[in-house]
C-alpha positions as CSV (number, residue, x, y, z in Angstrom):
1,X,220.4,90.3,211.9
2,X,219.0,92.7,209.1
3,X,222.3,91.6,207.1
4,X,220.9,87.9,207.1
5,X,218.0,88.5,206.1
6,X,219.0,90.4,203.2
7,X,221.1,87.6,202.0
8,X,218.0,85.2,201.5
9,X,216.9,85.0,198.2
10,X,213.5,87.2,197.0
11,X,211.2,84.5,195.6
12,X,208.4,86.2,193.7
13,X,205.1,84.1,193.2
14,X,203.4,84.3,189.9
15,X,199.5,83.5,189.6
16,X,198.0,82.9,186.3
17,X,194.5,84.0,186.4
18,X,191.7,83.3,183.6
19,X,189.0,85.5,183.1
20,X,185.6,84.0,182.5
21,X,185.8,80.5,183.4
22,X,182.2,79.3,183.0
23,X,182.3,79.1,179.5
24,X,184.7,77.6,177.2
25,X,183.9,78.8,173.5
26,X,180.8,77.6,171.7
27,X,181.8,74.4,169.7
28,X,179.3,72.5,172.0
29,X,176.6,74.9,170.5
30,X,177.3,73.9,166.8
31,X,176.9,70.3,168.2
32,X,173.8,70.5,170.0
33,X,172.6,72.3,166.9
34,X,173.5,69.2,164.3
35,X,172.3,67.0,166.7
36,X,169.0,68.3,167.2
37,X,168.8,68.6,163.0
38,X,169.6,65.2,162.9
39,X,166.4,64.4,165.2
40,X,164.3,66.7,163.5
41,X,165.4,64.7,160.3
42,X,164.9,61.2,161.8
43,X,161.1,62.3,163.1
44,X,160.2,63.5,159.8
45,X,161.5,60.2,158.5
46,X,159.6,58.0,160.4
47,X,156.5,59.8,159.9
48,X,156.8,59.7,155.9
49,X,157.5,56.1,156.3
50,X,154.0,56.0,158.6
51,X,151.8,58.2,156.5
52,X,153.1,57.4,153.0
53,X,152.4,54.4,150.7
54,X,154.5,52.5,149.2
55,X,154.2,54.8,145.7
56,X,154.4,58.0,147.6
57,X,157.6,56.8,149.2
58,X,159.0,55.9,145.6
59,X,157.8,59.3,144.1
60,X,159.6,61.3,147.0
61,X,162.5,59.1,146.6
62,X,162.2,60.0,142.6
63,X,161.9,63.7,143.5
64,X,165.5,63.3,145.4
65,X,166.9,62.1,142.5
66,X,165.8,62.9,139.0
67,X,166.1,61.3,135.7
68,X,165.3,61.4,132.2
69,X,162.4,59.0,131.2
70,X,164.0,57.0,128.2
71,X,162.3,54.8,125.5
72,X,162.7,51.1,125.7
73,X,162.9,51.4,121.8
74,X,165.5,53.3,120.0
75,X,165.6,57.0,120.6
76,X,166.1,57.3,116.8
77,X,163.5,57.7,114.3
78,X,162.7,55.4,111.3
79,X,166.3,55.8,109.6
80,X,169.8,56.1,110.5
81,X,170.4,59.5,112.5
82,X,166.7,60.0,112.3
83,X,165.9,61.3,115.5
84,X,168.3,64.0,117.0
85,X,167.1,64.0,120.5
86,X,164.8,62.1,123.5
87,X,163.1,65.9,123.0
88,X,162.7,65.8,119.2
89,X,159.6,67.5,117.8
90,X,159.0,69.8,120.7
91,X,157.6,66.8,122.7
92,X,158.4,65.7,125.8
93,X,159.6,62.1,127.2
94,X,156.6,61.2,129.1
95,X,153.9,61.4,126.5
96,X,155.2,58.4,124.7
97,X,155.8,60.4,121.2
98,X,159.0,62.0,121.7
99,X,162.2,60.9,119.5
100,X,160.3,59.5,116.9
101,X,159.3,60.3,113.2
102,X,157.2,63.2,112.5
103,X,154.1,61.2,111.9
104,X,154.6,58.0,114.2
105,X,153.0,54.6,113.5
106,X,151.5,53.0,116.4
107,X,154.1,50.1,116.0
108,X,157.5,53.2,116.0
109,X,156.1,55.3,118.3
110,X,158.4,55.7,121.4
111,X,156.6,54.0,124.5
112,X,158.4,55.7,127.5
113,X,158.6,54.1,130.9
114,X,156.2,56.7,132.0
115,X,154.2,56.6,129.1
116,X,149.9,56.0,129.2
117,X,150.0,53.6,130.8
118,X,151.5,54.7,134.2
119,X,150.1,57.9,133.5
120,X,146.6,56.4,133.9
121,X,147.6,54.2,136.7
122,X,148.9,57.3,138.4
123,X,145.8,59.1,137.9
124,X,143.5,55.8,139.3
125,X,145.7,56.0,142.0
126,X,145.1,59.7,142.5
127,X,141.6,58.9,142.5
128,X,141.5,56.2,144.8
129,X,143.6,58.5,147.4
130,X,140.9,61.1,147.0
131,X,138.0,58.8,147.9
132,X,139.8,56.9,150.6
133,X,140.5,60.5,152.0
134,X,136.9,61.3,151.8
135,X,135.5,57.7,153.5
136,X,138.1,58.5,156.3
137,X,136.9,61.7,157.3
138,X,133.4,60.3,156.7
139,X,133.9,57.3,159.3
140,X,136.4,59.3,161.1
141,X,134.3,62.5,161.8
142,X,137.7,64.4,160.3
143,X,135.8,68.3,159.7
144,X,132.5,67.4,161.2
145,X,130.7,64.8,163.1
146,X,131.5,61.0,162.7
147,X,129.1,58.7,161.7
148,X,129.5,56.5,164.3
149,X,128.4,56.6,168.1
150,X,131.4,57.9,170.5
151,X,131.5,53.9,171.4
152,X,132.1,52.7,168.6
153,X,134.2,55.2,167.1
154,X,136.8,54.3,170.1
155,X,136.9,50.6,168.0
156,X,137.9,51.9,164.6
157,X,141.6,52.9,163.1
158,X,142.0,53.7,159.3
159,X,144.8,53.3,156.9
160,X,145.5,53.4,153.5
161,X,148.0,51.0,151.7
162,X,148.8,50.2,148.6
163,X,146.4,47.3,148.7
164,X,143.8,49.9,149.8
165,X,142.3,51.8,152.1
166,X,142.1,49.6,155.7
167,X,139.1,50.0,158.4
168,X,140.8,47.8,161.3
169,X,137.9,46.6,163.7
170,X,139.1,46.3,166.8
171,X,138.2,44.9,171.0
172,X,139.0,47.0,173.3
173,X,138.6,46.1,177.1
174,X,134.8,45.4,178.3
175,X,134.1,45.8,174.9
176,X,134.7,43.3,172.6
177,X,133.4,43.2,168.9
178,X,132.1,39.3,169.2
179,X,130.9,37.5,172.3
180,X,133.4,35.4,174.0
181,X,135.3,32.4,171.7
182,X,132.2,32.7,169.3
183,X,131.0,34.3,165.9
184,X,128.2,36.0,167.4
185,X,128.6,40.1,167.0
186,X,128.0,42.3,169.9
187,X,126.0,45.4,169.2
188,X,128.8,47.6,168.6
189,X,129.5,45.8,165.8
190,X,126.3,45.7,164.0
191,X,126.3,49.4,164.1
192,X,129.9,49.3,162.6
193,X,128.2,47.0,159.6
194,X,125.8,49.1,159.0
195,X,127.9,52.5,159.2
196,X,130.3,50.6,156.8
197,X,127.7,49.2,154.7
198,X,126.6,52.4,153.8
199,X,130.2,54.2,153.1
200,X,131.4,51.8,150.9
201,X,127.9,51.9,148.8
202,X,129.4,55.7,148.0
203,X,132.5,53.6,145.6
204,X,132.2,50.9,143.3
205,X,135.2,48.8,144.7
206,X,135.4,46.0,145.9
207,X,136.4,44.8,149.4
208,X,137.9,42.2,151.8
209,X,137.4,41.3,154.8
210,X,140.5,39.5,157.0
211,X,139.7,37.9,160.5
212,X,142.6,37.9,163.3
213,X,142.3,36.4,166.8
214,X,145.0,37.3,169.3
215,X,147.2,33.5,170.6
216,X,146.0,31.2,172.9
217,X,147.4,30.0,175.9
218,X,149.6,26.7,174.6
219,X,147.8,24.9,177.3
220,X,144.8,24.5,175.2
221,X,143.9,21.2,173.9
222,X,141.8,22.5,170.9
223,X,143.4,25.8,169.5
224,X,140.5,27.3,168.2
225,X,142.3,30.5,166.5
226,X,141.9,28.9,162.5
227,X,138.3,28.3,163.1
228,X,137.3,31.3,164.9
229,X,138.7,34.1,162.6
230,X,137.8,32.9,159.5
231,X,134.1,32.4,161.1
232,X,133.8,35.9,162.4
233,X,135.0,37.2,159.5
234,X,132.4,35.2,157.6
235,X,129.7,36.6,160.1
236,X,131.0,40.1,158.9
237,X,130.6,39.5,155.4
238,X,126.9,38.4,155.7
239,X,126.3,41.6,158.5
240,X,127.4,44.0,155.4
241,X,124.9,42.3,153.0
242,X,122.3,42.4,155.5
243,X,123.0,46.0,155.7
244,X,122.3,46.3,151.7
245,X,126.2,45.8,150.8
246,X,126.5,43.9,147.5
247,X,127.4,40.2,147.8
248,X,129.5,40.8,144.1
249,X,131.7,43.4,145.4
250,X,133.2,41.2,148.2
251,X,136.1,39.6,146.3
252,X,137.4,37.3,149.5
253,X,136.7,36.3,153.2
254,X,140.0,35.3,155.3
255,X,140.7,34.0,158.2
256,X,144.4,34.9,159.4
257,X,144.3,33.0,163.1
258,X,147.2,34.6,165.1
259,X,150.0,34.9,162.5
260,X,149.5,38.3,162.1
261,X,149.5,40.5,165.2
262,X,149.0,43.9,165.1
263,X,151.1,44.1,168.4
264,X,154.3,42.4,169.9
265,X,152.8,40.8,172.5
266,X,150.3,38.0,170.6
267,X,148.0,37.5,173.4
268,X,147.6,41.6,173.7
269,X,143.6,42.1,173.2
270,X,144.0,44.6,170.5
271,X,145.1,41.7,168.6
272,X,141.3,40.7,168.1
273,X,140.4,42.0,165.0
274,X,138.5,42.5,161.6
275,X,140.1,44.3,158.9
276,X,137.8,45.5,156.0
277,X,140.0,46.3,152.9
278,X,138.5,49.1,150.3
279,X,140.5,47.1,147.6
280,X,142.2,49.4,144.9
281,X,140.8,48.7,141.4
282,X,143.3,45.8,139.9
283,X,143.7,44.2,143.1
C-alpha cells in the first residue's frame, strides 16, 4: 500500500498573491486633477463672458496675444531709409509720433491704430464704466443702503453693455409694474421713476427707454403686444420728466412687443419689462 502511494506523482500548488489590492497606482489622480482644472477654467470663462463687455473681452483677448501697433502710413520718415525703426526718436507706437521725421508735419506724422483717437475713446469709456459703477451701487445699495424700498429693489437688475449701462424693470408675481393689459403704472413703479429720475440727473447722458411684453396666448383675436409696450414705455418716459428728468436727454422711446425675451419660455412673467438704457456718449 505505502509503495502505491509513493508512485503517484507530487503536484505542488502555486498561489500568486498581490499585496495591496485596493489601489492601483495614481494615474486616475492626475486625471481627476486635469479634469477639475478644466472646470475651474470653463467657470471662469463663462463668468468673463457674463461680467465683461464686449471691449473688455477684446482687451483680455489682446492681453493673450500681443502685438506691435503699426502705422497705417509708412514707417519711414520723409526720405528714403529715413526712419530706422517703428521706435525711432525714443517714442513709442501708440502716441502717433513714432517713425517719423524729427520735427513731424501734421500731414507725415505717423497716425497708429491706437493713436488719439482710441486713446480718448478708451478713456470716455473708462469714464463711463466708472459712473455706471457708481449709479449701480447707488440704485443697488452695493456698500450702503439702496435707494429704493426693499419692494422695489426686488424689481430691479443692472447691467452694463456696450450700448450702456441697463436698469431692466421687471414684474414679478403679485407685483406687477403696470396694471393688467394697460399703461397705467402701479405704485412701485412710480417710486422706480422717481429714484431713477434722480440718479440719472447725477450724468449728462442721455437715455432710452425699450418696452417688452411677455407672448400671448395665439388664441387671441387682437394681439395687443405692439401696442402695449411701446405705450408703457411711453408712460415711462413722461413718469421721468414728471419726476424733473430732462425731456432733451431722452434720445428714443421703443416698443419691442415679444421679440425679445429675456427668458426661454416667452409667456414666463419676467418677460414683462422696461429697460432704461444710460446710453454711452456717441450712441
Amino acid at each position: 500500500m505505502s509503495a502505491q502511494n509513493s508512485a503517484q506523482p507530487i503536484i505542488i500548488k502555486r498561489k500568486k498573491v498581490i499585496a495591496g489590492g485596493g489601489h492601483h497606482g495614481g494615474a486616475w489622480k492626475v486625471a481627476y486633477a486635469d479634469f477639475v482644472t478644466a472646470m475651474m477654467a470653463f467657470f471662469m470663462l463663462m463668468w468673463l463672458l457674463n461680467a465683461t463687455t464686449e471691449k473688455q473681452r477684446k482687451g483680455i483677448a489682446d492681453y493673450f496675444s500681443p502685438t506691435i501697433p503699426l502705422s497705417r502710413i509708412s514707417g519711414g520718415g520723409d526720405g528714403s531709409f529715413g526712419g530706422d525703426s517703428v521706435f525711432s526718436e525714443d517714442q513709442i507706437a501708440q502716441n502717433g509720433t513714432g517713425a517719423s521725421s524729427q520735427k513731424p508735419s501734421d500731414e507725415h506724422q505717423a497716425l497708429g491704430q491706437t493713436g488719439t483717437d482710441s486713446s480718448e475713446e478708451a478713456m470716455e469709456d473708462a469714464r463711463f464704466t466708472e459712473e455706471a459703477r457708481k449709479i449701480e451701487q447707488a440704485l443697488m445699495g452695493i456698500g450702503g443702503e439702496s435707494m429704493f424700498s426693499d419692494q422695489a429693489a426686488r424689481h430691479i437688475v443692472t447691467r452694463v453693455t456696450d450700448e450702456g449701462l441697463i436698469v431692466d424693470l421687471f414684474d414679478l408675481e403679485g407685483e406687477p409694474l403696470f396694471l393688467k393689459r394697460t399703461e397705467e403704472p402701479a405704485p412701485v413703479t412710480i417710486e422706480l421713476a422717481r429714484m431713477l429720475a434722480r440718479v440719472f440727473g447725477l450724468v449728462d447722458n442721455s437715455v432710452a427707454v425699450n418696452g417688452h411684453i411677455r407672448a400671448q396666448p395665439e388664441v387671441l383675436r387682437v394681439n395687443p403686444v405692439w401696442d402695449l409696450s411701446t405705450a408703457r414705455a411711453m408712460r415711462m418716459r413722461v413718469l421721468l420728466e414728471h419726476e424733473g428728468f430732462a425731456g432733451a436727454r431722452i434720445q428714443r422711446v421703443t416698443g419691442y412687443a415679444d421679440r425679445q425675451p429675456i427668458l426661454r419660455n416667452p409667456m414666463a412673467l419676467r418677460n414683462n419689462r422696461l429697460e432704461i438704457i444710460l446710453l454711452r456718449k456717441g450712441r
